[in-house]
ZAMARGU-4260 file (C-alpha; in steps of 0.2 Angstrom, whole numbers, plus 5000, padded with zeros to 4 digits):
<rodrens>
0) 4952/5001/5011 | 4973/5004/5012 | 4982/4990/5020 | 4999/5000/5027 | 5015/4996/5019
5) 5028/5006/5026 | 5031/5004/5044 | 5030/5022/5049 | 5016/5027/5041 | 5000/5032/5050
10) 4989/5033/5034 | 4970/5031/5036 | 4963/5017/5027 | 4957/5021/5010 | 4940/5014/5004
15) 4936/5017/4985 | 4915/5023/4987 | 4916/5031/4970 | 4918/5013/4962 | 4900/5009/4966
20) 4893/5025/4956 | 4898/5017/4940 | 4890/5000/4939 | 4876/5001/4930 | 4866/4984/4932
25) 4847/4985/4941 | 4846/4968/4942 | 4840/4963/4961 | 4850/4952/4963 | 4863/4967/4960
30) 4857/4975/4971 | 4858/4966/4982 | 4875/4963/4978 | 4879/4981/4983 | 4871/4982/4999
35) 4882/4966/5006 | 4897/4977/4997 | 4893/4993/5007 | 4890/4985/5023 | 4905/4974/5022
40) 4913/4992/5018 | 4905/4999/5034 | 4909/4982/5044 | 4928/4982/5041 | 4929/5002/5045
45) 4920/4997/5061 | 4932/4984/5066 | 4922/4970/5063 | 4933/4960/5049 | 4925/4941/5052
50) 4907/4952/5047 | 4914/4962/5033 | 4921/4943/5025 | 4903/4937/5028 | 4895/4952/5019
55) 4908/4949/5003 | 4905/4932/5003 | 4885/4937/5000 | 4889/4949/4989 | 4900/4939/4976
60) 4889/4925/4978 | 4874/4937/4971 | 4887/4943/4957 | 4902/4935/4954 | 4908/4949/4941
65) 4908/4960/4956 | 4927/4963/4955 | 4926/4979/4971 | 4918/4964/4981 | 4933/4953/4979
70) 4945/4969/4983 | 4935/4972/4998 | 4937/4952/5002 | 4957/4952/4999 | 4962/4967/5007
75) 4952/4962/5022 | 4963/4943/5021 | 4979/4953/5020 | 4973/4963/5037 | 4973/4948/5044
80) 4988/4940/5036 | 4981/4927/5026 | 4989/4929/5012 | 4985/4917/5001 | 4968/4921/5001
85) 4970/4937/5001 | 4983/4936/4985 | 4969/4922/4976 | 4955/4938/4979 | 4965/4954/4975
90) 4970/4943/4956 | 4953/4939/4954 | 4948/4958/4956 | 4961/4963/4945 | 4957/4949/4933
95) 4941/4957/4932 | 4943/4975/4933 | 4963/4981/4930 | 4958/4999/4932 | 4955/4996/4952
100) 4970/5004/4959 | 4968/5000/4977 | 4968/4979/4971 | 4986/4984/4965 | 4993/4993/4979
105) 4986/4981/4993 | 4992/4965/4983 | 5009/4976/4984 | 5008/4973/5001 | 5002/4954/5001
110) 5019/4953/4990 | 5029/4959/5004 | 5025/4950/5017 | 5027/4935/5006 | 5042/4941/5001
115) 5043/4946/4984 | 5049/4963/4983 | 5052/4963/4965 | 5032/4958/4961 | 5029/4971/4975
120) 5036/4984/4965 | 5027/4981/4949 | 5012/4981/4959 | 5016/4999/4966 | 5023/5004/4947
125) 5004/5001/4940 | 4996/5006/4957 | 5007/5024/4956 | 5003/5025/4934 | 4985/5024/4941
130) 4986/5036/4955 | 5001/5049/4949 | 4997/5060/4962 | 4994/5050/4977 | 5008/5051/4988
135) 5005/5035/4997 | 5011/5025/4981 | 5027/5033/4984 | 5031/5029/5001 | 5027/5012/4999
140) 5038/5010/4985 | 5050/5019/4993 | 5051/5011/5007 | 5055/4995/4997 | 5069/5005/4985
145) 5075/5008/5000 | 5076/4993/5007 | 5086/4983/4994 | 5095/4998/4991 | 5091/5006/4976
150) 5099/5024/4979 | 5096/5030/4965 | 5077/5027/4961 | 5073/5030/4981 | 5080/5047/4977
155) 5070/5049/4964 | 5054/5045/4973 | 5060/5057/4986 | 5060/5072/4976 | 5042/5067/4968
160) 5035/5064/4987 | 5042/5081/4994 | 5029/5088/4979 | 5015/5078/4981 | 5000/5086/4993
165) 4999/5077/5010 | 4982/5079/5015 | 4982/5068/5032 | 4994/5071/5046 | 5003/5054/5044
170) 5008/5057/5025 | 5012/5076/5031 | 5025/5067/5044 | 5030/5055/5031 | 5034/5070/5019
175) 5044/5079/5032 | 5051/5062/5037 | 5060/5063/5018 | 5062/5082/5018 | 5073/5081/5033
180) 5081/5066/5022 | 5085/5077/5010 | 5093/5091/5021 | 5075/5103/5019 | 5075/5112/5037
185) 5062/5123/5034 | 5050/5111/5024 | 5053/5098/5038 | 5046/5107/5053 | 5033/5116/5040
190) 5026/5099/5038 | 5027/5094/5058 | 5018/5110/5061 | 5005/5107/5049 | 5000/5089/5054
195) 5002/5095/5074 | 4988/5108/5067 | 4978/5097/5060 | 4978/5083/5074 | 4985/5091/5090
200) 4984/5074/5099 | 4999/5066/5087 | 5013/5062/5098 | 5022/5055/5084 | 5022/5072/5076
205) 5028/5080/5095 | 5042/5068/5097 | 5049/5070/5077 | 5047/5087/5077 | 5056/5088/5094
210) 5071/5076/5089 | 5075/5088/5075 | 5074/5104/5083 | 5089/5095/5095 | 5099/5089/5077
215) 5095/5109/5072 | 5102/5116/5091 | 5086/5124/5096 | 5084/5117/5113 | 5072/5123/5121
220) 5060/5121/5107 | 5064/5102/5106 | 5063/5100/5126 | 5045/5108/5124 | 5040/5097/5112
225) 5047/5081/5119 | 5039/5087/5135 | 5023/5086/5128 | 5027/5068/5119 | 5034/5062/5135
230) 5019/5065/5145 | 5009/5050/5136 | 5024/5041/5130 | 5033/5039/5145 | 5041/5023/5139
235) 5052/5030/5126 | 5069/5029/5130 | 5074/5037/5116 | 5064/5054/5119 | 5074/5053/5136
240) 5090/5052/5129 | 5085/5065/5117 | 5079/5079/5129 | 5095/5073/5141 | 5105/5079/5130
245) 5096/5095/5126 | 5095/5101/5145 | 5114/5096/5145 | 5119/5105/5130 | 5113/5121/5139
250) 5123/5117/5153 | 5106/5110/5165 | 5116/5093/5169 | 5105/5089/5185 | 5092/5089/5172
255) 5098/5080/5159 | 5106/5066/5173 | 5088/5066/5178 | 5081/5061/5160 | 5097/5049/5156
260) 5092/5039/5174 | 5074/5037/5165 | 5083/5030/5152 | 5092/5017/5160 | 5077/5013/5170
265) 5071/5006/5154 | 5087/4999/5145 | 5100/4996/5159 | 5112/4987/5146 | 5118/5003/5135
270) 5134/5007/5137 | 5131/5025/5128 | 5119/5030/5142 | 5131/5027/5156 | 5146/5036/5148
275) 5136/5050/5144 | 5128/5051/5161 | 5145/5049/5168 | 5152/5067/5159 | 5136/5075/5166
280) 5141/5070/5182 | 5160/5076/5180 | 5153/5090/5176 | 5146/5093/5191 | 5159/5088/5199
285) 5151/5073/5207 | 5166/5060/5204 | 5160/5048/5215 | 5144/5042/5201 | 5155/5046/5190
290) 5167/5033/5192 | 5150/5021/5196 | 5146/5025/5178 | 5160/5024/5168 | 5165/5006/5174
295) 5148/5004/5170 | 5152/5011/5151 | 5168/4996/5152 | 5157/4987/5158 | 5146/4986/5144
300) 5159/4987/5130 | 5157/5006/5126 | 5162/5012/5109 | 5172/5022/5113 | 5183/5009/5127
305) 5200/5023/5127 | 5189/5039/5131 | 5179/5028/5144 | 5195/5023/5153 | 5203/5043/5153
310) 5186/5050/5161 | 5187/5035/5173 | 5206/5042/5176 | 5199/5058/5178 | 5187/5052/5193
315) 5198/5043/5200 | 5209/5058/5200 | 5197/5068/5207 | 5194/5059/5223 | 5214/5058/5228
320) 5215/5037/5220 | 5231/5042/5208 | 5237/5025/5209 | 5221/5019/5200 | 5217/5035/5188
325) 5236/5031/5182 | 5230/5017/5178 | 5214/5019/5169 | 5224/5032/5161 | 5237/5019/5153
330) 5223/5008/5147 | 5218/5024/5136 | 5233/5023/5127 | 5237/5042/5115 | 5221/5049/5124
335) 5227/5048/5142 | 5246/5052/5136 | 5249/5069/5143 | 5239/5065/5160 | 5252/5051/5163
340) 5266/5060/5158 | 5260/5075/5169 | 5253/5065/5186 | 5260/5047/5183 | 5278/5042/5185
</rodrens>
């Protein structure tokens, strides 16, 4: 059983089976603390947590040296964020048996959410000098490097993950994830293409795989792919922007107005997507929504506030209003300069 640490992860929970084949106790009353282990096992994977607790309560209470049961017990507390339980079980396990990996990287994630990133890590360090080759350690303590911003040992953990086998298309996207981190083109899409492969129904994959063929410049393979991601996610206002762009890069503005209208449909509050929209529609040569867009882009306190207010000049000057292109144009201050000088008394 793996509780998820990182928030970009799509790993499949791990269950540790291969713990049972070494306890060697006949008793019945071992026994039958096994079989209320594997069924609480077979419980949790079926989503049925309330029954899995159930079946390791039995099972601890038929052996209370049954360390796997309280691991089982714990991890399934932290799934549903009772920590305190689930930190009081996943000690006990550990207490009992310090060679169960798994107890160490899911009370790594107990010591997240409660905010101790530092007992976290040290959780993750035993958990990764356990499991040197599991690439999941990794990412979990690299997204906590990361996140207090220790450059130096997050890089460090990058270079390990980009060698580590990914054997699941969620660690393969979170291994291109850090290969396109660490300027590795090729290895990037070589992963993407590999988990697509091996689960063709990941959009995740679509829609990464397809944002950095756009950062790349090859268009039309990005549009392709955020077609397909666009077809189940149609929410993504992102993805929009995203293939906007690409259709306007190639100089299909309609098209690219088309996908930044979806976007504003969703988040009609972003300045960015009304000065871009805006340029698309100079570009056309349609001033009138351009003007409508740009004092939208003022409106909503664009970044860039000068440029906004020269390509308002410029539809303003477009449809014969000199008076208040001039204007715009003045409130642009260097970057309108040579229009004034040229149009403007």
């Amino acid at each position: 059983m793996r509780i998820v640490t990182i928030t970009l992860q799509e790993y499949i929970m791990k269950f540790v089976f291969s713990i049972l084949f070494v306890i060697g106790s006949f008793t019945a009353m071992a026994q039958d603390a096994l079989s209320y282990y594997n069924s609480g096992i077979d419980k949790f994977e079926e989503g049925n947590s309330l029954g899995a607790i159930k079946d390791f309560d039995s099972a601890i209470a038929n052996n209370s040296e049954l360390a796997e049961a309280y691991w089982g017990r714990g991890s399934v507390f932290a799934e549903l964020e009772q920590f305190p339980r689930a930190l009081k079980d996943l000690n006990t396990c550990i207490k009992l048996d310090p060679g169960i990996g798994d107890a160490f990287y899911n009370r790594a994630y107990v010591w997240v959410a409660m905010d101790e990133p530092q007992k976290a890590l040290n959780d993750l360090n035993m958990y990764i000098l356990l499991n040197p080759k599991d690439i999941n350690g990794y990412l979990s303590r690299l997204d906590i490097l990361v996140k207090y911003s220790d450059q130096e040992k997050a890089y460090a953990d990058m270079e390990k993950i980009a060698t580590l086998e990914a054997i699941n298309p969620g660690q393969l996207v979170q291994r291109a994830r850090i290969k396109y981190l660490m300027k590795d083109t090729v290895g990037s899409i070589t992963d993407l293409d590999a988990g697509i492969a091996m689960l063709p129904t990941f959009m995740d994959a679509y829609y990464l795989r397809g944002k950095y063929y756009y950062e790349y410049g090859q268009y039309n393979k990005a549009i392709q792919d955020l077609n397909i991601y666009l077809l189940s996610k149609d929410d993504d206002v992102e993805a929009f922007m995203i293939r906007g762009e690409c259709y306007a890069r190639q100089g299909e503005y309609s098209l690219g107005i088309n996908d930044y209208s979806s976007a504003i449909a969703l988040e009609s509050d972003n300045p960015t997507y009304f000065f871009d929209r805006g340029f698309f529609y100079l570009q056309m040569q349609e001033y009138a929504d351009a003007r409508v867009d740009f004092r939208k882009a003022i409106f909503y306190s664009h970044q860039d506030i000068k440029l906004a207010y020269f390509n308002l000049g410029i539809a303003e000057f477009k449809l014969d209003n000199k008076e208040e292109a001039c204007a715009n144009w003045r409130k642009s201050a260097d970057i309108g300069l040579e229009y004034l000088l040229k149009y403007c008394n």
